[in-house]
C-alpha positions in Angstrom: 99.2 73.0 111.8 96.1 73.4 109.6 93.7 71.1 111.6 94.7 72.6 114.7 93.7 76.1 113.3 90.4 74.7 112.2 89.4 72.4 115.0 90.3 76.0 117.3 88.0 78.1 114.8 85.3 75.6 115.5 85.7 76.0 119.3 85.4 79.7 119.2 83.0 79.9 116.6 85.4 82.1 114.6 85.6 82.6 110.8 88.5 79.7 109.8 89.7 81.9 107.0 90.4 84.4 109.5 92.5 82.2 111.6 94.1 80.9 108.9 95.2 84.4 107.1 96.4 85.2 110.6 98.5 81.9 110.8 99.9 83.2 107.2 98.2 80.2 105.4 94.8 79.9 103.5 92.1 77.2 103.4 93.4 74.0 100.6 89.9 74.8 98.4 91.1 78.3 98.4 94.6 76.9 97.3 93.6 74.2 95.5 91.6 77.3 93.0 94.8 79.4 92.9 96.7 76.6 91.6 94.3 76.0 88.9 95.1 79.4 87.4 98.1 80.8 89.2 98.6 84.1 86.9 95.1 85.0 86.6 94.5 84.7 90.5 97.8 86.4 91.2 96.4 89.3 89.0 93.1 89.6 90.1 94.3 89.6 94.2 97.4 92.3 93.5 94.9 94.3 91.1 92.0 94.2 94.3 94.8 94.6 97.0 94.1 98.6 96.8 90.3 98.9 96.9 88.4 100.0 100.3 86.2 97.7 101.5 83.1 98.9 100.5 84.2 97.8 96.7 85.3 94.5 98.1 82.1 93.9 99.7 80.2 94.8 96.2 82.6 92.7 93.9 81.9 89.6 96.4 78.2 90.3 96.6 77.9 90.6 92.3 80.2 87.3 92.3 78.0 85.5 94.7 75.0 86.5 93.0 76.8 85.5 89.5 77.1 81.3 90.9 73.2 81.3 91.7 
């Protein structure tokens, strides 16, 4: 259960993202903005699903700096 996941991230002082992947399920903001624009998110995740890390890690640092 979701709460359960969260409430034991908390306790270890883990990532709840992590947990959650892990459990097979992501976070409701996360899945409440996939909803919003289901083709467009589906899109963007397959067309990232191949990069290395290291591009990952840029993308979210340019998107980060992008809401600022």
């Amino acid at each position: 259960d979701l709460e359960t996941i969260l409430r034991l991230a908390a306790d270890l002082g883990e990532d709840p993202d992590i947990l959650l992947a892990l459990a097979g399920q992501v976070a409701a903001d996360v899945r409440e903005i996939i909803v919003q624009r289901p083709l467009l998110f589906a899109e963007l995740i397959r067309g990232l699903g191949d990069l290395p890390d290291y591009q990952l890690t840029t993308l979210v640092q340019q998107v980060r700096n992008i809401r600022c």
